[in-house]
N, C-alpha and C positions, 0 to 999 in steps of 0.2 A: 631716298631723301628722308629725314629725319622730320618727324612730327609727334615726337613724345614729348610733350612739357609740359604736363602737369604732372604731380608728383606723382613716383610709382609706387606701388600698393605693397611699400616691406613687411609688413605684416606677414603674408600669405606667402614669402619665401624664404623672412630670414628670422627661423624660430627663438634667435638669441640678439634682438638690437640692442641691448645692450653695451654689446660689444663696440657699436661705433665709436662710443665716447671711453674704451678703453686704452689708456696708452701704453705705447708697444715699442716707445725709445726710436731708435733706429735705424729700425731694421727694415723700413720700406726703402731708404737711401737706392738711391740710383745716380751714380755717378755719368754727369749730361757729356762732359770731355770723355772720356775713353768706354764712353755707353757702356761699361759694366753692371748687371745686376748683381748689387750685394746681399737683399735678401727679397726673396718672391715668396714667401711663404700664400701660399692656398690656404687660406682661412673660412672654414665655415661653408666647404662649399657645397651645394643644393646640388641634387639630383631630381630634375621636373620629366613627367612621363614623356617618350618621345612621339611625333606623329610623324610616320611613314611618307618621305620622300615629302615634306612640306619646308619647304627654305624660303630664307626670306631675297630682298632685293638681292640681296650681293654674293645668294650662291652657296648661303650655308643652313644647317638644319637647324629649326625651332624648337627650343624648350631644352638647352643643351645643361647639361651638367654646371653651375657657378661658382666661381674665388670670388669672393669681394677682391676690390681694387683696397689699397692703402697707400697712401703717404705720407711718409717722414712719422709712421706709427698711427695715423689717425684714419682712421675706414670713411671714407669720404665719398664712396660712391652707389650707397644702397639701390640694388640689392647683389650690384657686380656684373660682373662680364664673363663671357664662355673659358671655363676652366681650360689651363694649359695653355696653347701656343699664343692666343689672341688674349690671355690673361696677362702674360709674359710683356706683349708689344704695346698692350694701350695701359698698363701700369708703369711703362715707360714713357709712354707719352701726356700722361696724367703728370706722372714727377717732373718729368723737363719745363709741360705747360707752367705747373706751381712755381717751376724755379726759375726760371725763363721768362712767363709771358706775365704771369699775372696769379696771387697767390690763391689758391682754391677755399670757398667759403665751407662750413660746415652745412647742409641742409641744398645746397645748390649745385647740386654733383647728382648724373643720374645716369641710369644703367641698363641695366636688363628691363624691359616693359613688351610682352607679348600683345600687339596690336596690330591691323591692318593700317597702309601709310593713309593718310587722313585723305580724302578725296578719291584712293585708291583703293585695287582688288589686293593688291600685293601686299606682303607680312613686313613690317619694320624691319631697320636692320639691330632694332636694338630686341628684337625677337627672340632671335636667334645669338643675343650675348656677344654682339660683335658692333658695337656702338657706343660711346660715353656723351655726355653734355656735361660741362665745363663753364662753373658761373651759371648756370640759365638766364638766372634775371638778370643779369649783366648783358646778355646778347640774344635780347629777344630771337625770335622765329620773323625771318621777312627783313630785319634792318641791316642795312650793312654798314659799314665805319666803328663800329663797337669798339675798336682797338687802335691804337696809336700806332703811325708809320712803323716806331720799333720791336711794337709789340708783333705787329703783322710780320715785319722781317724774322724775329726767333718763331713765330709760327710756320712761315714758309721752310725755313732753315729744318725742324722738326720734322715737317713734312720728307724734307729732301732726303733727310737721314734716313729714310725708311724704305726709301727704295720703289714707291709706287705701291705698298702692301697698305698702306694708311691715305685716306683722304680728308682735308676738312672742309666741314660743309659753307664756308665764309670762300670757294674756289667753283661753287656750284654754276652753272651755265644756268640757271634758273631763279627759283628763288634762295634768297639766301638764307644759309643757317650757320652763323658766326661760333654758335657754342659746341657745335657739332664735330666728331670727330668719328671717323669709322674704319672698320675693314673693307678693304676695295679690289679684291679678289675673290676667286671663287676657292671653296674651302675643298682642300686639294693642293692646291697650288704650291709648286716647290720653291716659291718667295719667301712664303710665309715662314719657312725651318730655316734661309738662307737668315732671314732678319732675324730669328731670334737667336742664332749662332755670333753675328754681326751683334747684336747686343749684350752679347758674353752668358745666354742661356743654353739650354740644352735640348733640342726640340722635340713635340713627343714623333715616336715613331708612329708609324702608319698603320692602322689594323691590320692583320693579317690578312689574304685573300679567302674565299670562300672557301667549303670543303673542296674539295676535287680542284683546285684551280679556277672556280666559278663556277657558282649553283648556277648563273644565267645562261648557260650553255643549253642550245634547244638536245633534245633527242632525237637521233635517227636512224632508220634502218632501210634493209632492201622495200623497195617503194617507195621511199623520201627521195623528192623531188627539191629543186631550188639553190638559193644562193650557200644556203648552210651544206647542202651536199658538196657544190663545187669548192668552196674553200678547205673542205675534209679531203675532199680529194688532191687537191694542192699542195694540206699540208700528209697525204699519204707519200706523196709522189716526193716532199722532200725529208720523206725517212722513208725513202729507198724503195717505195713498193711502187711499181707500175700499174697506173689505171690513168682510165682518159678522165678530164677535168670535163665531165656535159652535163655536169650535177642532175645524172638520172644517178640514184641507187640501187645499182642492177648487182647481178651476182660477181664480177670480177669486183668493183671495189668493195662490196660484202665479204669476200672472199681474201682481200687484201687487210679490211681491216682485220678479220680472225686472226691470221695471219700475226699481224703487229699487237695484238692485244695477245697472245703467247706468249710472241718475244718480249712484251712489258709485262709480262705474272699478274693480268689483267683475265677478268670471266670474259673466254673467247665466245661470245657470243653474236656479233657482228651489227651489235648497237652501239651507237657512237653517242653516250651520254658524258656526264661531267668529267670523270675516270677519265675513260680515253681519250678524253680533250683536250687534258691536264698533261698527258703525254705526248699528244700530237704537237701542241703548240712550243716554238721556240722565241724567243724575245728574239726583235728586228728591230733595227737602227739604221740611222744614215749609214752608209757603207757596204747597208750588208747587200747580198745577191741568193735568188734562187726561188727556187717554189716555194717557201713559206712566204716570202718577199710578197710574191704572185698571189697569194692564201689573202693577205692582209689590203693589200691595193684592190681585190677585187669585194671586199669587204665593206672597204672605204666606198666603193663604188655603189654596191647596193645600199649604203647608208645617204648616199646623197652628198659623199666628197669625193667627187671623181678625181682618177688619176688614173694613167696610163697601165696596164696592166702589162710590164716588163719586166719583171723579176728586178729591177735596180730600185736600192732605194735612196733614191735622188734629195734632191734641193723641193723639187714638188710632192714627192710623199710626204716627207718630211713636215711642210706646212701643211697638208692634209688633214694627217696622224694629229698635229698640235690644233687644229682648228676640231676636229671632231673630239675631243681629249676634252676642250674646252667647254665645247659643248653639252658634255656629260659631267661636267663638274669635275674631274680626273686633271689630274699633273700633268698639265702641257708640255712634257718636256719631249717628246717627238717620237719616241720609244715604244714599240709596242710589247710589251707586256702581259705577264693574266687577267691584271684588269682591264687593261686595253682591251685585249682580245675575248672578256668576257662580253664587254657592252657591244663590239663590233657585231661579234655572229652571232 
């Protein structure tokens, strides 16, 4: 929930304000019928030091990289919003607001502000560059009706265009925040590349995976005991080498992984660090069958989403995989994967 409204401090993020009172023609246009983006230009955008694994309410990291928003050429929303995909969807939803609900004032438009939510432990979502306010003094914090039966309809309607990736805070179960508009997913989420494909962008791709297929892969050898043994041994057993799954690390699956770390031009040493992970591991999907299936459900299991440990990956793996995915901020899309399979074992 949105509690930034006092002004944000452009100063200290946007070395050239200037620029807001520059016009730019244009080139913000965003056509509201066939949602095309005609120009997205990233102007000006800030790069703020990041802090390790601190996100705010909705699931995304703090201090991210900024575009100012623009419309119809005029920088209206100091000091911006998180550069790229959520730059894309709420400079779309800033243009629609203007054009649609109600025209946006200069000075009353607000953005990025790194703060905890007011009453709360938790980091804004305008933290993390994934929030705007629209008008403020027009809709104060706390009042509801700010807007006219039709204004509220092209809001709702805006809303609906977006697929559940946007929420406004004028829909909140609590208090209300009429000016409010934000990201309402966890960053990851393959909504968020679907909307901005959907609004005629082009979405950024996905960092790469770590080196080896996932630094977060534990190490193991002969004497490693536990879950991470038995799903190594799962996924040995589904590239063809025979050993029993009792996640003791005794000499035959030492022996098998040597073994398979030859046959991959891997140092057959019979430690199963990130390297041989990166090789053990296969993507699994609804449909598929077998021991890596068996690898990942028992995985799911030691993590606290149990699921039947059958090699079939069903209707209940499946929400599993999506529900643990979620969990970890990762793309629900049901799939187990290197990043899946990073955070699982």
């Amino acid at each position: 929930m949105c509690d930034i409204h006092d002004l944000p401090q452009v100063e200290e993020l946007d070395p050239t304000p200037s620029l807001l009172d520059r016009p730019l023609g244009r080139r913000g246009l965003i056509a509201a019928g066939g949602a095309s983006i005609l120009g997205l230009g990233l102007v000006g955008a800030n790069a703020l030091p990041a802090v390790a694994a601190e996100r705010s309410q909705n699931g995304w990291t703090t201090k991210p990289a900024l575009a100012r928003i623009h419309v119809h050429g005029r920088y209206l929303f100091p000091p911006g919003v998180r550069k790229g995909d959520v730059h894309t969807i709420l400079q779309w939803v800033a243009t629609r607001f203007n054009d649609d609900v109600e025209r946006l004032r200069d000075g009353w438009n607000w953005g990025y502000s790194y703060r905890k939510v007011r009453g709360g432990a938790s980091i804004s979502n305008h933290g993390s560059g994934t929030a705007i306010d629209c008008n403020a003094p027009n809709h104060p914090l706390g009042k509801s009706g700010t807007f006219s039966a039709a204004q509220r309809r092209n809001i709702d309607a805006i809303v609906r265009h977006c697929d559940g990736v946007v929420r406004w805070g004028g829909n909140y179960s609590g208090r209300k925040d009429e000016m409010h508009f934000e990201i309402n997913v966890p960053q990851g989420d393959a909504r968020v590349g679907r909307l901005v494909r959907k609004l005629g962008g082009s979405p950024t791709p996905p960092p790469p995976p770590p080196p080896g297929g996932g630094g977060a892969y534990p190490r193991i050898k002969k004497g490693s005991k536990g879950a991470a043994v038995t799903e190594a041994q799962f996924l040995l057993v589904s590239r063809r080498r025979s050993v029993a799954t009792d996640g003791v690390f005794g000499p035959k699956t030492h022996a098998a992984t040597v073994a398979f770390q030859r046959a991959n031009k891997l140092v057959a040493d019979g430690i199963i660090g990130p390297k041989t992970w990166a090789k053990l591991i296969s993507t699994v999907k609804r449909g598929n069958k077998g021991a890596a299936v068996k690898a990942a459900q028992h995985a799911l299991g030691h993590r606290g989403f149990g699921t039947a440990v059958d090699g079939i990956f069903g209707s209940g793996t499946h929400a599993k995989v999506v529900a643990f995915q979620r969990s970890k901020k990762l793309a629900g899309d049901g799939v187990v994967g290197p990043r899946t399979w990073a955070a699982l074992i």
